[in-house]
C-alpha positions as CSV (number, residue, x, y, z in Angstrom):
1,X,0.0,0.0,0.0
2,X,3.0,2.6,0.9
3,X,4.7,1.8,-2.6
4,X,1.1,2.0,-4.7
5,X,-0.4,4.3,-2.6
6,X,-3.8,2.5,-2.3
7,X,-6.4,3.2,-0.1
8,X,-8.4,1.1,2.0
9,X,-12.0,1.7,2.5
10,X,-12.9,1.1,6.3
11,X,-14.7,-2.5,5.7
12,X,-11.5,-3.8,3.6
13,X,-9.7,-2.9,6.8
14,X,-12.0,-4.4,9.0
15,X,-12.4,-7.4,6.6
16,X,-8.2,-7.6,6.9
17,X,-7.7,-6.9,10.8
18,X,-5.6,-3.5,10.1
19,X,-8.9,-1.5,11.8
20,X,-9.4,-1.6,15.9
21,X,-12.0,0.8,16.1
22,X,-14.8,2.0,13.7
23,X,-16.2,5.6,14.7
24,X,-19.4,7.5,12.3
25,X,-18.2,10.1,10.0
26,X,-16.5,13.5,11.9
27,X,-15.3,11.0,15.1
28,X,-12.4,9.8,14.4
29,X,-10.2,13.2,15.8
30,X,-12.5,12.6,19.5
31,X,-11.9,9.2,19.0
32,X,-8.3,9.5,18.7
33,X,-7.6,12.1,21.3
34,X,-9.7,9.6,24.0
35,X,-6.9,7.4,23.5
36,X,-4.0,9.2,23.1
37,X,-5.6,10.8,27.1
38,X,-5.9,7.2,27.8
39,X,-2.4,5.9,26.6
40,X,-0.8,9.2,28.5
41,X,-2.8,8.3,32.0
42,X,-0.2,5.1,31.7
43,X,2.8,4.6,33.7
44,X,5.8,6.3,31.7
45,X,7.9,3.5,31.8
46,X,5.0,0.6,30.9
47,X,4.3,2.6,27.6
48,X,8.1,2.7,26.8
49,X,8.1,-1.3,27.4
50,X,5.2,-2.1,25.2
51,X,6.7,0.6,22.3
52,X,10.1,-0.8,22.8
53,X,9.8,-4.5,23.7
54,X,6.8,-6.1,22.0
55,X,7.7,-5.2,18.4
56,X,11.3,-7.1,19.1
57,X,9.6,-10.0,20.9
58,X,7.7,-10.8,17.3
59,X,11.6,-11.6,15.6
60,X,13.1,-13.6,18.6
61,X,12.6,-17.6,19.6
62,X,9.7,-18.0,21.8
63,X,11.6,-18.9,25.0
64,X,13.7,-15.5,24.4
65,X,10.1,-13.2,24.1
66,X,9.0,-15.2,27.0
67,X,11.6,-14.1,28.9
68,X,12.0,-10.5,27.9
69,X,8.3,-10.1,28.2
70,X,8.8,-11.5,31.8
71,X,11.6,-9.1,32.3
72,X,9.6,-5.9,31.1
73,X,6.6,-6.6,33.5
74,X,9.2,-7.3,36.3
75,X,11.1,-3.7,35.5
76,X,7.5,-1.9,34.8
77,X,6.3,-3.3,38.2
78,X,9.4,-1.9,40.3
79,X,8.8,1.2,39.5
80,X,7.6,3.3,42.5
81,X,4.6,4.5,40.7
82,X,3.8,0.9,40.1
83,X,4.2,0.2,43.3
84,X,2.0,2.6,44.8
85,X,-1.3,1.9,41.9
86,X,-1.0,-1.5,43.3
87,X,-1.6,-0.2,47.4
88,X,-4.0,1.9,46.0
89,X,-5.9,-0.5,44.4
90,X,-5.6,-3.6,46.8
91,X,-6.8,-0.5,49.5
92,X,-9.3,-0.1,47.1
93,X,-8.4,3.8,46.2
94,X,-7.6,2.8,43.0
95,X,-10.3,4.2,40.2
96,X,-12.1,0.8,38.5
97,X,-11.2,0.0,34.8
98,X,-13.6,1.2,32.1
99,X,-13.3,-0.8,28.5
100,X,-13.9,1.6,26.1
């Protein structure tokens, strides 16, 4: 598609998996700034392990991913911020998860 520049209508993309959400026409900016609110309430360091580890887990042996997705979760949880969403939440402070 980069090289031909072809465009996909929205229900080739669905049909193909490339679409995760599907907003009506004049949406799609709310739509996009609701996650990027939601992907910024994350933990700094959690968003830097799923930008920086996942896509490199996809090219290594299985055991490897397994264990660098291990090590990511383990380095994400130590964080002190981490650390303190889990008190709040097992003190029941924390707010509940909403799926969008």
């Amino acid at each position: 598609m980069m090289l031909t520049g072809r465009v996909l209508d929205v229900e080739e993309g669905v049909q193909r998996g490339m679409v995760q959400y599907r907003v009506p026409a004049g949406e799609a900016v709310a739509k996009a700034v609701a996650l990027a609110q939601r992907i910024a309430s994350n933990a700094p360091l959690s968003n830097f392990a799923v930008t920086q580890a996942l896509p490199r887990i996809a090219d290594m042996a299985q055991s490897d991913g397994l264990f660098v997705e291990s090590l990511m979760a383990a380095i994400a949880q130590g964080d002190d911020a981490a650390k303190q969403r889990l008190r709040d939440f097992l003190e029941k402070r924390a707010p509940k998860v909403v799926k969008a």
